[in-house]
N, C-alpha and C positions, 0 to 999 in steps of 0.2 A: 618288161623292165627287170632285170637282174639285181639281188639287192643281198648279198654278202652274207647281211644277219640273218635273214630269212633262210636261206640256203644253208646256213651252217646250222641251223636249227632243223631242219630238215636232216640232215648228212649225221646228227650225234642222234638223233632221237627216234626210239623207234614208236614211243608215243609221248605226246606230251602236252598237256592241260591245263590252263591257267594262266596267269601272270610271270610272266620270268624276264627281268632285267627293263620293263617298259614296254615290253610285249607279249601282248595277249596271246595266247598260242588253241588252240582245240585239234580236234582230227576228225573229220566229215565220213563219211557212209563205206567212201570210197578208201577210208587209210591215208588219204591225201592230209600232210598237217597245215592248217589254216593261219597263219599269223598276221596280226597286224599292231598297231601304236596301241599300246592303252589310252582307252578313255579315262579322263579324269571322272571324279563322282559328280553327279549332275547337283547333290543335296550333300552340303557339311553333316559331320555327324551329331546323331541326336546326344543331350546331355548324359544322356543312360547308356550311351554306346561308348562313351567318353570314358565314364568310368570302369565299366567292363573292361576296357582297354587296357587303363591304369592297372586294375585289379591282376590282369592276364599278365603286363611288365613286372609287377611285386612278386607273382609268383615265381616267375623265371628267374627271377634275382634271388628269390630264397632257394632254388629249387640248386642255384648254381652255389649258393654258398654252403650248402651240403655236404658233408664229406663223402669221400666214393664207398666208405662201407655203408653208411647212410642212403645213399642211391643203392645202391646195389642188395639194399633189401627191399626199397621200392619194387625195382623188378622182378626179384624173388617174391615176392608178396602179391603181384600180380601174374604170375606163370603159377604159383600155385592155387590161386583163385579160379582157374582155369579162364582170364580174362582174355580175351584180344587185343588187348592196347599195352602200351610199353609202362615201365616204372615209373617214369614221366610224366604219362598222362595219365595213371591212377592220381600220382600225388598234386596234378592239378584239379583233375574232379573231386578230389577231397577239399582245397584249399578252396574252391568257387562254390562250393556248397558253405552256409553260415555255420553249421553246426559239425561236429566232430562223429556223429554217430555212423556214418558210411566209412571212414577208415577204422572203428572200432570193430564193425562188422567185419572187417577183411580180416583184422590183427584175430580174431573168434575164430577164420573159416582156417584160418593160416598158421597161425600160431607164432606169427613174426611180431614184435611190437615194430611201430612205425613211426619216424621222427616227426614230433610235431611244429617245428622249428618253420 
């Protein structure tokens, strides 16, 4: 049976893993990309996934109402750390942590102060 979506996801992708758009997608042994319906979750989520959740939305909301010199010493601050992850996702692994002392330690390695906004 021919099926358009699957086919078009195949023909842009030369690999592709995850959920995108309502279908699940992976790629098997052979290179071949595998897609079908996402399953819905079998179990609601727990009250603690709930708020990680929440927590994870507040950050993106602070993280957007940031000014771009503001972002843009995130990044600087983590390319000088010699980190692998973006401005981004330093200044959320600072925000999901309770206490301030992991971005104190970067602002020490770096020499950048860091918005705590």
């Amino acid at each position: 049976m021919f099926n358009a979506k699957y086919h078009t996801l195949k023909f842009i992708a030369l690999e592709l893993n995850g959920d995108i758009g309502g279908v699940t997608t992976y790629t098997n042994r052979r290179h071949k990309i595998i897609a079908f319906p996402q399953a819905p979750p079998r179990v609601p989520p727990t009250p603690n996934q709930i708020i990680q959740r929440a927590r994870l939305t507040a950050i993106a909301a602070a993280w957007r109402v940031l000014g771009a010199p503001q972002r843009a010493l995130w990044r600087v601050a983590a390319t000088r750390a010699n980190l692998s992850i973006s401005g981004y996702n330093l200044y959320t692994v600072c925000k999901m942590r309770y206490e301030w002392s992991y971005a104190q330690t970067i602002e020490h390695q770096t020499g950048i102060v860091l918005a705590h906004a």
